[in-house]
N, C-alpha and C positions, 0 to 999 in steps of 0.2 A: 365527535371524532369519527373518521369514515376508516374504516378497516381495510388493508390491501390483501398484496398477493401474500401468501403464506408458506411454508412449508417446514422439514424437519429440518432445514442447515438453514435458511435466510427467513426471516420475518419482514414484513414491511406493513408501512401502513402509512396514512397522509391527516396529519391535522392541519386543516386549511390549505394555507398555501406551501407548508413546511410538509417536507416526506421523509420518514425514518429510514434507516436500514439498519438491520442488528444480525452480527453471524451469529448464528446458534445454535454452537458445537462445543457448548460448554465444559462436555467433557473431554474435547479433545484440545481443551483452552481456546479454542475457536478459532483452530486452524484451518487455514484456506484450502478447500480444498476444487477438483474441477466441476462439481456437480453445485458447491456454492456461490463460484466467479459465474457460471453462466446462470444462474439465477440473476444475480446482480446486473449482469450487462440486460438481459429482460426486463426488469425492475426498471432501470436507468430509462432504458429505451421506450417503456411506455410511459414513462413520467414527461420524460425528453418530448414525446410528439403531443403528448395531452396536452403540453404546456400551461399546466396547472400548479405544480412544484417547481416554487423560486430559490428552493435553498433543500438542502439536503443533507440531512443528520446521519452521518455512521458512527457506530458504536458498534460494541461488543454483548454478548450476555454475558447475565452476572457480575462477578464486581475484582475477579481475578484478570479476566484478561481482556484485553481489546481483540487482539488475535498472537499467536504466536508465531505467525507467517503460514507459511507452505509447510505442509505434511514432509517432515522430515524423510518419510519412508517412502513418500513417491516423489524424490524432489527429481528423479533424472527423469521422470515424465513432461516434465518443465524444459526439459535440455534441448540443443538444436536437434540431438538425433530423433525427437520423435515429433519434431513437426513437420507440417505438409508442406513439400514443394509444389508449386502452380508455376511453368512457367520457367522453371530454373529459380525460382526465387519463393524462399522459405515464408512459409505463412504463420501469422498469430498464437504463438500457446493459448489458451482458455486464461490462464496469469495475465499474461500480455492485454487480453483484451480486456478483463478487467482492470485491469491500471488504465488503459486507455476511455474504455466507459466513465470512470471514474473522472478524470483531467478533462475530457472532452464535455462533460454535461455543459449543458449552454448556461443552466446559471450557477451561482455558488453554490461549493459544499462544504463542510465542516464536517472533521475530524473527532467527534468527543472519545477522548481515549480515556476509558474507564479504570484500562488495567496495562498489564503489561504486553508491548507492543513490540514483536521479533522481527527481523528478517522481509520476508516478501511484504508481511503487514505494515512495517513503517514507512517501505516503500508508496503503499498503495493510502497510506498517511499525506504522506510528504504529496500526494497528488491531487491532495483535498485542498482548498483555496486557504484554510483557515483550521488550525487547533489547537483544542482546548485538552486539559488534559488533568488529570488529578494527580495532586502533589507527591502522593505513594507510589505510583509506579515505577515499571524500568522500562526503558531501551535499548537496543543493540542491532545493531548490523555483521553477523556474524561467518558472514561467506568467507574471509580467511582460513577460520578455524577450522572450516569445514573442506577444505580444496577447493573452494570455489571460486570460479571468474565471473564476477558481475557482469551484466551484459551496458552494451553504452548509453543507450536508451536510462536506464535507470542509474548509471552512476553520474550521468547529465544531469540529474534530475536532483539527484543529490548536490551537485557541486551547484546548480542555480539556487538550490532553499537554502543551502549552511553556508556555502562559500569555497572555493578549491581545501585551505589549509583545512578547514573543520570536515569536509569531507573526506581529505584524504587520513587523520588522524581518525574519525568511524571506522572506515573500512581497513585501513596496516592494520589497528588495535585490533579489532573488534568487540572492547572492551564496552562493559555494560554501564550507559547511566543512569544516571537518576536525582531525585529533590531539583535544587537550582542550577544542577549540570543539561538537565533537558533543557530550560530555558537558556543559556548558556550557547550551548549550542544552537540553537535556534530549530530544535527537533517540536518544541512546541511555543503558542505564541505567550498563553496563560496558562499558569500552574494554580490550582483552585481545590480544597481540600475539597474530599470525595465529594461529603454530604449537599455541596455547594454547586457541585458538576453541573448536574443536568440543568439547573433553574438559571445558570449563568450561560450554558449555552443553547438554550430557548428565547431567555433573555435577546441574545445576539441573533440568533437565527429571525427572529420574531421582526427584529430592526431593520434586518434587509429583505425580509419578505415584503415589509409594505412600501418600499423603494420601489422606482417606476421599471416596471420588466424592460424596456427596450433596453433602456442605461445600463440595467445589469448583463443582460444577454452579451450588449455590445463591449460592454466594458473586460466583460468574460473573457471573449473570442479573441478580441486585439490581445492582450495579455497571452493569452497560450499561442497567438502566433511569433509575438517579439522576442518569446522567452528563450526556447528552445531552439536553439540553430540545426539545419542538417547538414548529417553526417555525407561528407564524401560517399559515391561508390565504393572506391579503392579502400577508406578508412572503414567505412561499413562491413566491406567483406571481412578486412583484418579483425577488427572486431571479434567478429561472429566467429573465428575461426578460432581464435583465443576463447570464447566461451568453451568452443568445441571440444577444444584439446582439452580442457578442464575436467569436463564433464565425460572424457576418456579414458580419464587417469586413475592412476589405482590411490592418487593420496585423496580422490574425493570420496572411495568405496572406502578407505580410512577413516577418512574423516566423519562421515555417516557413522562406522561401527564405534566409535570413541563417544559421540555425543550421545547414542543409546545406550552404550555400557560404562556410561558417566567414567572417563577414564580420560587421559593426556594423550592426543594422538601422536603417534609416530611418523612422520611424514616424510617422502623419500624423494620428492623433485620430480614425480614420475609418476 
């Protein structure tokens, strides 16, 4: 076993041709936070040019959570108003580029979801080629609840993995699943009780590690071109301005103070 890069929020490390990543913020259920995504897009990108890792394990530490998404308390750091404009035209949150490091690695990756999987996390899930997940957990996609407007980029992304109707019942609801509702949905591919996790998705990872790299690399790429269509200019901007307004709003500075003082928000349209 050859040991990688390390630190206090991301672990990593490479057996053979198989490369790990584990966030490791155990105590904050291993929320994503910006100083962990750009670990990861580093990770990613020297794995990406060594062209040594044909597959790539994400997981969580511990045995509670895969991640709970994004940091509740700095989720408006994620919002359009504090990204960089270049140009007239708005640049990458650290979020962003992790989901994108993530979909974009040239060969597969796999999802092993140890625990329970929130928000930005399932997103940056559902970006993984493949996962596996243990039968205890939960998921949710909870940006209603919170006043939030998904951006299009990632509600696309959702509606190609589940399908329009399953995605659109995640995101109205924002109701939490779990057991045979994750597979169900199509949020994960196998439900595997815990102690089973990791040795079935090594098992698999191990399978396509020794598959011929060009096939995967290509097989890869064609797939994330097909998949995704883009967005108009015109529909792009509306978009993003719908994010905007969200993330302006007093029912999202609501919806924050209700999910921390565990309580039923009040929401005003506004």
């Amino acid at each position: 076993m050859n040991s990688g890069q390390q630190s206090e929020v991301l672990l990593s490390e490479q057996r053979g041709h198989i490369g790990i990543i584990t966030f490791n913020r155990p105590e904050q259920h291993n929320a994503l936070s910006p100083e962990l995504l750009s670990k990861l897009c580093t990770v990613l990108a020297t794995w990406a040019e060594s062209d040594e890792v044909r597959v790539v394990v994400l997981t969580g530490a511990g045995d509670k959570a895969f991640s709970a998404g994004y940091d509740i308390n700095a989720i408006a750091t994620v919002g359009p108003e504090h990204q960089a404009v270049i140009d007239n035209e708005p640049q990458q949150t650290p979020f962003e580029r992790g989901l994108a490091a993530v979909r974009n690695f040239p060969y597969p990756t796999i999802a092993m979801l140890n625990g329970h999987c929130f928000g930005g996390a399932l997103h940056m899930a559902l970006c993984c080629d493949i996962r596996i997940a243990a039968d205890h957990i939960a998921m949710a996609m909870p940006p209603a609840k919170l006043g939030l407007v998904y951006g299009a980029e990632g509600l696309a992304q959702f509606i190609q993995t589940l399908g329009s109707a399953k995605a659109r019942e995640m995101f109205f609801t924002g109701r939490t699943y779990k057991g045979e509702q994750i597979r169900d949905m199509g949020l994960a591919g196998q439900l595997v009780p815990a102690e089973a996790l990791t040795e079935t998705v090594f098992a698999l990872a191990e399978g396509i590690a020794s598959n011929a790299p060009l096939a995967l690399r290509g097989i890869k790429r064609i797939m994330n071109i097909v998949e995704l269509p883009a967005l108009s200019h015109e529909h792009g901007k509306e978009a993003h301005e719908l994010v905007s307004e969200s993330f302006r709003s007093s029912d999202l500075k609501e919806g924050q103070a209700a999910f921390l003082e565990k309580r039923k928000p009040l929401f005003r349209g506004q």
